[in-house]
C-alpha positions as CSV (number, residue, x, y, z in Angstrom):
1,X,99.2,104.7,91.6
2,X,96.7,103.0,89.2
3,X,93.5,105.2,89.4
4,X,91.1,105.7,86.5
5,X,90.2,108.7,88.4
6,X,93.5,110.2,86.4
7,X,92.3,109.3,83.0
8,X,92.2,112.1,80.6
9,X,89.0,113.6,79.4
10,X,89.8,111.7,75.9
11,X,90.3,108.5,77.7
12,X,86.8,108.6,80.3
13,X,84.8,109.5,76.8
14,X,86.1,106.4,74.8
15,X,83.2,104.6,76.3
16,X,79.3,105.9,77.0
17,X,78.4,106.4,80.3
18,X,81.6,108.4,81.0
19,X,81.3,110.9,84.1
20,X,82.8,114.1,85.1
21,X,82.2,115.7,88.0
22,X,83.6,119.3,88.7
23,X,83.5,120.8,91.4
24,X,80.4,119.7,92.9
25,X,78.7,120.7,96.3
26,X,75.7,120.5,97.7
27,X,74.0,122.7,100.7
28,X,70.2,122.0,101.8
29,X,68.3,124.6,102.7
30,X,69.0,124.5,106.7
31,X,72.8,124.6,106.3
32,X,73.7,121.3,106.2
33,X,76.9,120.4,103.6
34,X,76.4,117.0,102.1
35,X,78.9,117.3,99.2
36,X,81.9,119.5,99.6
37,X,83.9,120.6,96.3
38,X,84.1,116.9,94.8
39,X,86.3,116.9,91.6
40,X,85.8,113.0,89.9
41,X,86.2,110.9,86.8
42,X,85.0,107.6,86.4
43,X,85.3,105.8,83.0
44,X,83.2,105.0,80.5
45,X,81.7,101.2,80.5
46,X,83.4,100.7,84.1
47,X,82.1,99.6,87.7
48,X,82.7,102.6,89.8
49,X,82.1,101.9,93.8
50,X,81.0,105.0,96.0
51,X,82.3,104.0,99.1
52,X,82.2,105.2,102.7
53,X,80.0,105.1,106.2
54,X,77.0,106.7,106.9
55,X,76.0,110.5,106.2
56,X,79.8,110.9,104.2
57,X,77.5,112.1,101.0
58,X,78.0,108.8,98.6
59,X,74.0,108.8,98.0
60,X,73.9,112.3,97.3
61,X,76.1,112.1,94.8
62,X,74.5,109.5,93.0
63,X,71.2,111.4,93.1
64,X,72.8,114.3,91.5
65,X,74.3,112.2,88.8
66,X,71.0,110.5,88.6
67,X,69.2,113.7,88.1
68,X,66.8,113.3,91.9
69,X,68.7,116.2,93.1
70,X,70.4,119.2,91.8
71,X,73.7,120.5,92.8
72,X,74.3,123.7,94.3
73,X,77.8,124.2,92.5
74,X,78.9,122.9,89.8
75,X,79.2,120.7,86.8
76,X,77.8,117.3,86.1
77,X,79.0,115.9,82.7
78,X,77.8,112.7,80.8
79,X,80.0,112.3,78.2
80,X,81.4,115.7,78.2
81,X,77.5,117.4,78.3
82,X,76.8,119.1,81.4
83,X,73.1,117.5,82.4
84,X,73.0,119.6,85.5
85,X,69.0,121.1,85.2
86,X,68.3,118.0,82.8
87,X,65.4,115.1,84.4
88,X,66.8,112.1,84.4
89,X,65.1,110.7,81.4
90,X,67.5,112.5,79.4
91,X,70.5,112.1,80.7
92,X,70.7,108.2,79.8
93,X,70.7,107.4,83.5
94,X,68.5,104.7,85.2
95,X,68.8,104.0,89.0
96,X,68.4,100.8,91.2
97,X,66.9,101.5,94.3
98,X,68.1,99.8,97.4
99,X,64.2,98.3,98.6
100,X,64.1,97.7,94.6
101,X,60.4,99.1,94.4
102,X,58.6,96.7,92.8
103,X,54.6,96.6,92.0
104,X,53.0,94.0,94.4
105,X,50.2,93.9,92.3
106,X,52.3,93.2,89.0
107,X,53.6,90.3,87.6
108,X,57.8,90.4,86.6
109,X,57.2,90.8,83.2
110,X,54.6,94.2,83.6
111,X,56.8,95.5,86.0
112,X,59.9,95.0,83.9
113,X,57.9,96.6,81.0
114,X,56.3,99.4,82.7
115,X,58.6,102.3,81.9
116,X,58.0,101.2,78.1
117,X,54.7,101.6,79.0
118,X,54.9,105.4,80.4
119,X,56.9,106.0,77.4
120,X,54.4,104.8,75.3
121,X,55.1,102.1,73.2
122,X,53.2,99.2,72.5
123,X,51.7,96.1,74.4
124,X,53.9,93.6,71.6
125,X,56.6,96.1,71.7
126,X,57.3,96.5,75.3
127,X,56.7,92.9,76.2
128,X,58.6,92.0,73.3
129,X,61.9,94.2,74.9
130,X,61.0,93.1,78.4
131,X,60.7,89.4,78.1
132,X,64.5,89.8,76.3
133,X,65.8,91.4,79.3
134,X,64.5,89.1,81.6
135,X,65.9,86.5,79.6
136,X,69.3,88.4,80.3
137,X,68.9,87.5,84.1
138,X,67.9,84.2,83.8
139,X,64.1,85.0,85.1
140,X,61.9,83.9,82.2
141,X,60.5,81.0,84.0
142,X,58.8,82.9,86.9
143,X,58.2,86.1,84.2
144,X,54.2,85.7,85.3
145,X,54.9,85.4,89.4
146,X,54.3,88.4,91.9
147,X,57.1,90.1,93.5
148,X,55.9,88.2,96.8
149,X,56.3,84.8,95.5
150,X,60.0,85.3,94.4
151,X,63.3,85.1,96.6
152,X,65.2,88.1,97.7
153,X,67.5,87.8,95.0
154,X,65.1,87.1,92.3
155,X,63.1,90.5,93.1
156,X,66.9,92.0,92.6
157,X,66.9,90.8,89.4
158,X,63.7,92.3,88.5
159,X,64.7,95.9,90.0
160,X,67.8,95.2,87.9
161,X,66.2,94.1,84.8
162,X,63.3,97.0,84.9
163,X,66.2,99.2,85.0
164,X,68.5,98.1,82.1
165,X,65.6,98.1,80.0
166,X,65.8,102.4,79.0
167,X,69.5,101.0,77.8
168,X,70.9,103.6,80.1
169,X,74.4,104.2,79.8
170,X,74.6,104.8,83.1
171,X,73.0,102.6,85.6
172,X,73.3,104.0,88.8
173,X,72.4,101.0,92.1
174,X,71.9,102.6,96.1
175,X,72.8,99.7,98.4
176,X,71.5,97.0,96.0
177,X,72.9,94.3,98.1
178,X,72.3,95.4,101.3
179,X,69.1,93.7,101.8
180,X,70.2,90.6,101.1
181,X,71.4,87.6,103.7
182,X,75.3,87.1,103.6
183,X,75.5,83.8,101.0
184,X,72.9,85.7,98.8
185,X,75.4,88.6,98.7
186,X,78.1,87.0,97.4
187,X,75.9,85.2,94.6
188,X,74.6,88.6,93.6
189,X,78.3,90.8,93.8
190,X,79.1,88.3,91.7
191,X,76.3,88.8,88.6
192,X,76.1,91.9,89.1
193,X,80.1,92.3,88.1
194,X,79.0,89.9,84.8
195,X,76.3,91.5,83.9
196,X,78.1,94.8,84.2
197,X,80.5,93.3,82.0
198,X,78.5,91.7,79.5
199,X,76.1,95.2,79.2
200,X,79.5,96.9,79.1
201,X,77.6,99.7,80.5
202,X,79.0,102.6,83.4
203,X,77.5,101.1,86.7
204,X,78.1,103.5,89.9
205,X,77.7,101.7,93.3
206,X,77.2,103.3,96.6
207,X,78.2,101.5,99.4
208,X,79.2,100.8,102.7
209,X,80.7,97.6,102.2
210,X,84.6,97.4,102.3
211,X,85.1,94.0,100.5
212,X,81.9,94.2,98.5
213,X,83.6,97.2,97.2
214,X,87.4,96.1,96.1
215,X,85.1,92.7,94.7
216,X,83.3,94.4,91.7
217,X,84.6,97.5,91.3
218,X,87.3,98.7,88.6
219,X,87.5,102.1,90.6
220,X,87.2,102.4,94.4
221,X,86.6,106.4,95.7
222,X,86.9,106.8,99.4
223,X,84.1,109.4,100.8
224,X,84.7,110.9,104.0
225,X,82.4,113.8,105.7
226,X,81.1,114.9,101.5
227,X,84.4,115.0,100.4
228,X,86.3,112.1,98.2
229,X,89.3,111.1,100.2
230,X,91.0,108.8,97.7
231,X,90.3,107.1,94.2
232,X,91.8,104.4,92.7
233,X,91.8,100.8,91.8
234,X,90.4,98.4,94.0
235,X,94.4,97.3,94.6
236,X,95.2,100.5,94.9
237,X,92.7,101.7,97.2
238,X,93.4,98.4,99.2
239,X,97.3,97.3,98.9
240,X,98.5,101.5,98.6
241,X,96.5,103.7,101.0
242,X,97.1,107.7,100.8
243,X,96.0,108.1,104.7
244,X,95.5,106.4,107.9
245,X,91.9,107.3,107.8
246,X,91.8,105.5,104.2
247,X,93.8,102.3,106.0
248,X,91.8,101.9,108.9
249,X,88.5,102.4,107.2
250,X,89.5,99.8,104.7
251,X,90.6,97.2,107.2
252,X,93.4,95.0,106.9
253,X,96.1,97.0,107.7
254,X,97.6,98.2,110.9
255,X,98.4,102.1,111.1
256,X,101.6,103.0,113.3
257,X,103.6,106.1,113.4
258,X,107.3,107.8,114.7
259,X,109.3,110.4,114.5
260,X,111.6,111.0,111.9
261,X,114.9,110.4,113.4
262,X,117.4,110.2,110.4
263,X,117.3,109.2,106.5
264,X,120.0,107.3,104.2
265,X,120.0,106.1,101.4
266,X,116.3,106.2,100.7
267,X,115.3,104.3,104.3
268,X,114.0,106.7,106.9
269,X,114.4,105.5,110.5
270,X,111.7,106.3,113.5
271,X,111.3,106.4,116.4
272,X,110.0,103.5,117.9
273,X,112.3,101.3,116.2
274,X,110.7,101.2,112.7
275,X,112.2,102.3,109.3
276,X,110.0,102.6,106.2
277,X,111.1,103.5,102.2
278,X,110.6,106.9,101.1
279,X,109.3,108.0,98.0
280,X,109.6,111.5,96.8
281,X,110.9,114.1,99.2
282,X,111.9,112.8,102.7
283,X,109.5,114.8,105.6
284,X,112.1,116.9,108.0
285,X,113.4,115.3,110.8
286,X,111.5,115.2,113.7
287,X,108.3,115.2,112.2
288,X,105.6,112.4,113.0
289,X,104.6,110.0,110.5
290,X,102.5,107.9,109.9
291,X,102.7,104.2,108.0
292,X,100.7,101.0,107.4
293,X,101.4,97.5,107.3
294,X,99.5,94.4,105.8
295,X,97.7,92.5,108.4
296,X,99.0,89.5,106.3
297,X,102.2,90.4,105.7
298,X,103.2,90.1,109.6
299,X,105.2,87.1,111.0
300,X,104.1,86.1,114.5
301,X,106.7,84.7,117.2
302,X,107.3,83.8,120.7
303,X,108.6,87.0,122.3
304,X,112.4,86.7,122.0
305,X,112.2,83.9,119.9
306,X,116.1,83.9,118.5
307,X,116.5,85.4,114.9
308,X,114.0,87.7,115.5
309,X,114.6,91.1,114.0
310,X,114.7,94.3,116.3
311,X,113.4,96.3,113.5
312,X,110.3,96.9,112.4
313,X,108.7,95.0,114.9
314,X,105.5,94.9,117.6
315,X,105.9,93.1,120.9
316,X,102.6,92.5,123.6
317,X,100.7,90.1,124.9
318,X,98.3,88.5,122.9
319,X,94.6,89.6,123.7
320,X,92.5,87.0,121.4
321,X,93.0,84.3,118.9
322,X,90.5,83.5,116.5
323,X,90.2,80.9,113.9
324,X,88.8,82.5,110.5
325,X,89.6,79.1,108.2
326,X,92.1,80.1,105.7
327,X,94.2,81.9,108.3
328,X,94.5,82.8,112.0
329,X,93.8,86.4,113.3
330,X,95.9,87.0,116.3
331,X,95.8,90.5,118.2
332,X,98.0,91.9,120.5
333,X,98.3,94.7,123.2
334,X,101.8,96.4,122.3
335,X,104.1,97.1,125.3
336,X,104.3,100.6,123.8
337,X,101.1,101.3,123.7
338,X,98.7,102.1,121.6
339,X,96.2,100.8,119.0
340,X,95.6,97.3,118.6
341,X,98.2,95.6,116.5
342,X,96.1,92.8,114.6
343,X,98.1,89.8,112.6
344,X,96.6,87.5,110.1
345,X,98.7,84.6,109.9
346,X,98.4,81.5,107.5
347,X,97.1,78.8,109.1
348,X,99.5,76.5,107.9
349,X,102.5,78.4,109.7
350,X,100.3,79.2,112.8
351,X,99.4,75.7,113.6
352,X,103.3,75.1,113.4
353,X,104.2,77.1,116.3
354,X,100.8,78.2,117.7
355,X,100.7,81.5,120.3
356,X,98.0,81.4,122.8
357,X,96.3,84.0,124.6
358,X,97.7,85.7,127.2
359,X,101.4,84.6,125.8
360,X,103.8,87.1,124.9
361,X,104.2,87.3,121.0
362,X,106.1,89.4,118.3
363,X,104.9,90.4,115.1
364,X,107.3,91.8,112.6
365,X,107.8,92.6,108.8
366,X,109.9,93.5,106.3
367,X,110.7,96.8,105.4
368,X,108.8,96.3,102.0
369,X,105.3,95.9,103.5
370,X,105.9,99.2,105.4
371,X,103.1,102.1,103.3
372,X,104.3,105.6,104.4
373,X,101.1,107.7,104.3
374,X,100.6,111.0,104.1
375,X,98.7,113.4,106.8
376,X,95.1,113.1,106.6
């Protein structure tokens, strides 16, 4: 699998901003677990995504890294130096706050330049330094408005701009887009992504976002209940699943299982009438497994539609059809039972032999699309 979280210690330092994390927990003082034994590596000068729901531990993480919080175990290196104890001044960190925290009574340039201020430098030198970073994002025209006369995503750009000022090697952003209405999202995932490039700084990104996640990031790690479930590339993480719990929190892909009722020549057949390609050692007969399939790799049919393989297949009725543009989403209620079997077909080859609601329908694959996963 392609994961920077396998790069070698030499590799993640190559870069500033590199991360290690060993064996990191954290307890509060009433009991509660937020971060349970995390081992991680993210890459220097890459866009890391923290991704997961609610209360899995993905902001407490960054607040450790960011210096808020200390760990209870652990180690928490920045290019190979454990910071763990250090304020976050040293540590080369800087951190974007989700309701960006801006002074009201401040214009955009003194609230870009007020951490040069606290440090101590000059009136010349600070504005000097801020009015080139807010050159960076495109915000010198409105550098003497209020925070309350700019747009949602121009008061990002401030909270962004005040925080690449330190030239952190690590910028570290809770939520940043999470404020923000739908088309402003996708404008700002996508600056963010080029000005991560262009700073060639380590940005780390906590969210709950599935596909604002795989859209910037050049590592995707999974967090589930303060533990990291999977990390890998956005690809990886999306197309090559380790569990079920990683497939159906990511979406687009349906999860089914059987038991192992023979193997040959490197196909194991199930029950149920599926058959998937193993890779490594085989699981012993008669065990359940588990395996996912592509929401867009599924063919959708008339039930009994001649030609229609008996393999690797779902049959039901169909419960909704909804048009999403680009393609069609069918869903059906498998005869078997079950989960929902969902189908997103190209609406080009849906609109040739449309299936309505209520109809009976089959969806079925090839053996290729089939993702044996292993037990969560």
């Amino acid at each position: 699998m392609d994961s920077t979280a396998d790069l070698s210690r030499t590799e993640i330092s190559e870069h500033a901003g590199a991360v290690e994390l060993a064996g990191i927990v954290k307890r509060y003082p009433n009991g509660h677990l937020a971060v349970d034994g995390i081992n991680l590596r993210i890459a220097g000068g890459s866009y890391c995504c923290l991704l997961g729901p609610s209360g899995c531990g993905k902001t407490t993480m960054l607040r450790m890294i960011a210096g808020h919080e200390n760990p209870t175990e652990g180690e928490i290196c920045i290019d190979g130096t454990d910071v763990v104890g250090q304020p976050p001044r040293l540590r080369g960190t800087a951190m974007m706050f989700q309701n960006y925290a801006l002074f009201p009574h401040l214009s955009v340039r003194d609230n870009v330049a007020f951490s040069l201020k606290v440090r101590g430098l000059s009136r010349t030198e600070r504005f000097r330094e801020a009015d080139r970073v807010i050159e960076q994002v495109q915000l010198t025209a409105l550098a003497n408005r209020l925070p309350l006369q700019l747009s949602g995503g121009q008061q990002q750009r401030v909270a962004l701009a005040r925080a690449i000022i330190t030239q952190p090697r690590l910028l570290l952003l809770d939520e940043p887009l999470s404020a923000l209405d739908e088309f402003l999202r996708l404008q700002m995932r996508a600056e963010l992504k080029e000005m991560q490039q262009r700073l060639g700084i380590t940005f780390i990104h906590v969210t709950h976002t599935q596909l604002e996640a795989v859209a910037v990031a050049d590592q995707v790690v999974v967090m589930s209940q303060g533990r990291v479930v999977q990390s890998s590339s956005a690809r990886g993480i999306y197309t090559e699943p380790d569990s079920a719990y990683v497939a159906r929190f990511m979406g687009g892909q349906n999860v089914l299982s059987g038991s192992l009722e023979s193997v040959a020549g490197g196909i194991a057949t199930l029950t149920g009438g599926y058959a998937v390609r193993l890779i490594g050692r085989a699981p012993p007969i008669g065990k359940n497994v588990e395996f996912a399939v592509r929401r867009d790799r599924v063919h959708l049919v008339q039930a009994g539609q001649p030609g229609t393989p008996g393999v690797n297949a779902v049959t039901g009725v169909v419960r909704a059809v909804e048009y999403q543009g680009i393609f069609v989403k069918a869903t059906l209620i498998p005869d078997l039972g079950g989960a929902e079997f969902v189908i997103y077909i190209d609406e080009g080859e849906y609109f040739q032999a449309p299936v309505g609601i209520g109809a009976r329908a089959t969806g079925w694959w090839n053996i290729e699309e089939a993702h044996l996963l292993q037990a969560d």
